[in-house]
C-alpha positions in Angstrom: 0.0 0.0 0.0 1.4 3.5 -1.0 2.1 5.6 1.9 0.1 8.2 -0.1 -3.1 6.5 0.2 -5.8 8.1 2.0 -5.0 6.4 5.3 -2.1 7.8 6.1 0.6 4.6 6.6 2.7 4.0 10.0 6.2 4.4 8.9 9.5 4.2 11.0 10.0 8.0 10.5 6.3 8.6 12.1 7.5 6.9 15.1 10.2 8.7 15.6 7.8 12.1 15.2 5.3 10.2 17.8 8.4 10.2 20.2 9.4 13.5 19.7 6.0 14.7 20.3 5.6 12.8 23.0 2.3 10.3 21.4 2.7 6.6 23.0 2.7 4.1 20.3 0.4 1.1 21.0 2.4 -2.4 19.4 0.1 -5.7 19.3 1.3 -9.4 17.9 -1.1 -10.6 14.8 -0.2 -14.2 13.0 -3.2 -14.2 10.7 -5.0 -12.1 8.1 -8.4 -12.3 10.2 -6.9 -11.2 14.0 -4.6 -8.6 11.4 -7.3 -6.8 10.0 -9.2 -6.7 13.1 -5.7 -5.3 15.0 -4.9 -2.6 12.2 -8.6 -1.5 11.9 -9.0 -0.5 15.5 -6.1 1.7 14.8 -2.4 -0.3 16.3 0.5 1.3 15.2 2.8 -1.1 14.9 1.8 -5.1 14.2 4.7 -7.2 15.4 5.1 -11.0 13.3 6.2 -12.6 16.6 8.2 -15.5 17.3 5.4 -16.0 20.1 3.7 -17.7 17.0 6.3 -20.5 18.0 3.9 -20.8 21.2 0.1 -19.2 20.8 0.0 -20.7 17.4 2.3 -24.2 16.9 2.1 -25.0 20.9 5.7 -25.0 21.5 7.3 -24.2 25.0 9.8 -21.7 24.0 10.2 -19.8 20.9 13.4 -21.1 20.3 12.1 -24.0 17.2 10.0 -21.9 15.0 11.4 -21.6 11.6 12.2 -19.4 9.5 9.8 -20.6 6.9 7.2 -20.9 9.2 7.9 -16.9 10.2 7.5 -16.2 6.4 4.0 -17.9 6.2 2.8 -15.8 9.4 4.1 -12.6 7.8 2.7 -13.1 4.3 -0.8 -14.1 6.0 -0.2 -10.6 8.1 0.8 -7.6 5.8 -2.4 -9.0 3.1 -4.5 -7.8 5.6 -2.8 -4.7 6.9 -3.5 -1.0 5.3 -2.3 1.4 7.9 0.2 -0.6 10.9 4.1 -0.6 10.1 4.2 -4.7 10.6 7.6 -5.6 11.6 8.3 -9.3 11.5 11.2 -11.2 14.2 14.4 -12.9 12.9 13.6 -16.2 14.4 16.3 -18.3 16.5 19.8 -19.2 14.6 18.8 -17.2 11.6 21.4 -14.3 12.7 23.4 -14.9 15.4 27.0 -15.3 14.9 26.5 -15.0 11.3 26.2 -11.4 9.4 26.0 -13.2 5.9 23.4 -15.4 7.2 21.5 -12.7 9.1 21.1 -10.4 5.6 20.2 -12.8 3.7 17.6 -14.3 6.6 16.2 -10.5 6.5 16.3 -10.2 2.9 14.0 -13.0 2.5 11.5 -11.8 4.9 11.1 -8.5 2.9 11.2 -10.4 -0.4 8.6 -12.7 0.0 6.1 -11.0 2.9 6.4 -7.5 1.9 6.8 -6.4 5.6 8.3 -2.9 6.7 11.0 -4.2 9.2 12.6 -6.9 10.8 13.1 -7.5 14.7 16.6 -9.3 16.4 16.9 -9.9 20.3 20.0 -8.9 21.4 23.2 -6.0 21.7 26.8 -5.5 21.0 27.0 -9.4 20.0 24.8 -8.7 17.5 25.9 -5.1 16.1 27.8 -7.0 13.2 24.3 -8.5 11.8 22.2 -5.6 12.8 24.6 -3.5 10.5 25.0 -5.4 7.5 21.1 -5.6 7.5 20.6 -2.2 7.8 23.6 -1.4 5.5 21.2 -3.1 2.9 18.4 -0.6 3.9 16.3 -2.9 5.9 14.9 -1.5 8.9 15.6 -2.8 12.1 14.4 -3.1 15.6 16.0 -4.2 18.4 15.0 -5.8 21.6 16.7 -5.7 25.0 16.3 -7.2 28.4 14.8 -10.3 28.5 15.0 -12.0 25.1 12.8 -15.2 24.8 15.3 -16.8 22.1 18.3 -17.2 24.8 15.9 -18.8 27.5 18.4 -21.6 27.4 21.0 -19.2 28.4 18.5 -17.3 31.1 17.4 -20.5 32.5 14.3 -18.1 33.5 12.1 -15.5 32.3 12.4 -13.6 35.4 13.0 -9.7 35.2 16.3 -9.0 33.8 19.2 -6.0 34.5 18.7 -5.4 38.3 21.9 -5.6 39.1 24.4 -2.7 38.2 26.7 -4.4 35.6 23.4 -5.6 33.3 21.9 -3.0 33.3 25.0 -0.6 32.5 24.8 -3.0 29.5 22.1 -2.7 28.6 22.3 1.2 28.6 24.8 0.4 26.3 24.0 -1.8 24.0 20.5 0.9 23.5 23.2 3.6 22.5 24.7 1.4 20.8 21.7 -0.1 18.6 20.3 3.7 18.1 23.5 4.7 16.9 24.0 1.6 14.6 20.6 3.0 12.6 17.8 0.9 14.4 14.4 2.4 14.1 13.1 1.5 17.5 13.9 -1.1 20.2 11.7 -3.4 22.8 12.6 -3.4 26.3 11.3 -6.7 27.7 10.6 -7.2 31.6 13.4 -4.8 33.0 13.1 -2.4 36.2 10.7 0.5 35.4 13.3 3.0 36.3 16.1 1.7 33.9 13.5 1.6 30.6 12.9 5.3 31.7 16.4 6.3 31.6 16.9 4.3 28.1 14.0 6.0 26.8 15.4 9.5 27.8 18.6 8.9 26.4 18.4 7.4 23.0 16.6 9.1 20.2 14.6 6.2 18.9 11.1 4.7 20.3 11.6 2.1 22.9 8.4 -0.1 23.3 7.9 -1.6 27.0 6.6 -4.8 27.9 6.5 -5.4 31.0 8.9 -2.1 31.3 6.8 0.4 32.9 5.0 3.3 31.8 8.1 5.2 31.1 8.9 4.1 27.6 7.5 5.7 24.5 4.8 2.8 23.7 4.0 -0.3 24.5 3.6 -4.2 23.1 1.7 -7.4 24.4 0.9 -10.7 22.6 -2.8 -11.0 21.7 -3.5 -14.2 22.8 -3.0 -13.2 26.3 -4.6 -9.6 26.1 -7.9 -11.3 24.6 -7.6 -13.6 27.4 -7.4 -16.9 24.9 -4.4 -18.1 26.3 -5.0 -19.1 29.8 -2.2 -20.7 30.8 -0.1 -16.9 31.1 -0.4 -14.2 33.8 2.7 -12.6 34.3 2.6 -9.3 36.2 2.7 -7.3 33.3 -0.3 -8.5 31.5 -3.6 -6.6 31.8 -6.6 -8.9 30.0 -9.2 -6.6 28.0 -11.5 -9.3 27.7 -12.3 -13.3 27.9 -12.1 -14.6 25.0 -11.3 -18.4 26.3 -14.7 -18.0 28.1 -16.8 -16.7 25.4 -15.0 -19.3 22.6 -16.0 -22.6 25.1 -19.4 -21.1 25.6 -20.5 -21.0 21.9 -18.6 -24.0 20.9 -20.3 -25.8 23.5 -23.4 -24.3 22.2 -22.7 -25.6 18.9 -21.9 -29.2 20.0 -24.9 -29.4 22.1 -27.1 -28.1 18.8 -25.5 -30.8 16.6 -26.0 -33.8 18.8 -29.5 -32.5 19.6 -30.4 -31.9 16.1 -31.0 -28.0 16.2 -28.9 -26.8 14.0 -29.1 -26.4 11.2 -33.1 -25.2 11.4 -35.1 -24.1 8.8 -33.9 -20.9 8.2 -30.3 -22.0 7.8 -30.4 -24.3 5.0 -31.6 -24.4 1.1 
């Protein structure tokens, strides 16, 4: 869609006017066309392809084994739907780490063949050498900071990340770092409110909190969990706008019991 459309496209250079100006940016996960047209309608900013498809959508524990084939199909199913959002999609575990030739051409095919605006990576300093030859090829580029799902393994936990002095001066670092390299915008996952403040007052580019406090310049949640279909999830953090686990049971219920009792279809619903 041409950003001169009449519905004025989200585009890394509005979000850094949205900073400047100081308008939060609302971020939501789609993996579909239907949830993506429903997300971009009501007005998101930015739609984020996540690697959290590795667990709302294929049922696996970590993110760590979705593919990057499988993060293509997402995406492809995502930006058909999408007229206004800036839909960035996540390099997916082993497709850039450690390897800048494989990271470009891991993002190149993710702009090829889904059409989406950017590309996310988790991680700092020991990913600069990626981050730049990506963006060297004019890909745009998130980062992400704090805690970063991919290196669970590494974590052992998902508990809140840089309380102590040393990780966060790190990560305070690796922000300046990742601004300065060119990256549109970073995530700041589960860290002290006070240190995404500070990030977000330092470095020119939007940082998007989740479970970061109120001090960064917008904010991001997977939709499973803010719809209330994925039970199973309630991390501090979250705050559940509705129920949809309870309303989905409820009418599918409904539908069994119609079946077996013979009232649906009736009269009116068939030819």
């Amino acid at each position: 869609m041409s950003v001169e459309s009449t519905v004025r496209a989200v585009t890394t250079y509005r979000l850094t006017e949205m900073k400047q100006r100081g308008e939060k940016i609302a971020m939501l996960t789609s993996y579909d066309y239907s949830m993506a047209r429903i997300v971009d309608a009501a007005g998101v900013d930015v739609i984020l392809v996540g690697d959290s498809a590795a667990n709302v959508m294929a049922g696996y524990e970590t993110t760590v084994p979705i593919t990057l084939d499988m993060m293509i199909y997402h995406a492809r199913s995502v930006v058909r739907a999408v007229e206004r959002a800036l839909v960035v999609v996540d390099l997916p575990f082993g497709t850039y780490q450690g390897n800048s030739k494989v990271a470009l051409d891991s993002a190149v095919r993710i702009m090829k063949e889904t059409e989406a605006d950017a590309v996310k990576m988790e991680g700092g300093e020991e990913i600069l050498e990626s981050v730049q030859r990506i963006l060297s090829a004019g890909i745009p580029v998130m980062g992400h900071l704090g805690l970063t799902p991919q290196s669970i393994h590494k974590f052992g936990t998902y508990a809140v990340r840089a309380r102590e002095e040393a990780e966060a001066a790190k990560l305070v670092r690796d922000a300046r770092l990742l601004s300065e390299a060119g990256c549109f915008g970073i995530v700041l996952e589960k860290i002290p409110a006070s240190l995404a403040a500070q990030v977000t007052r330092e470095i020119p580019v939007p940082t998007i909190g989740i479970g970061a406090g109120g001090g960064c310049d917008g904010q991001v949640l997977v939709i499973h969990d803010m719809l209330g279909i994925n039970k199973g999830f309630s991390p501090r953090f979250l705050r559940r706008y509705a129920d949809l686990h309870a309303v989905m049971t409820d009418a599918v219920t409904r539908y069994v019991g119609d079946v077996k009792t013979g009232g649906f279809p009736g009269e009116q619903e068939q030819y």
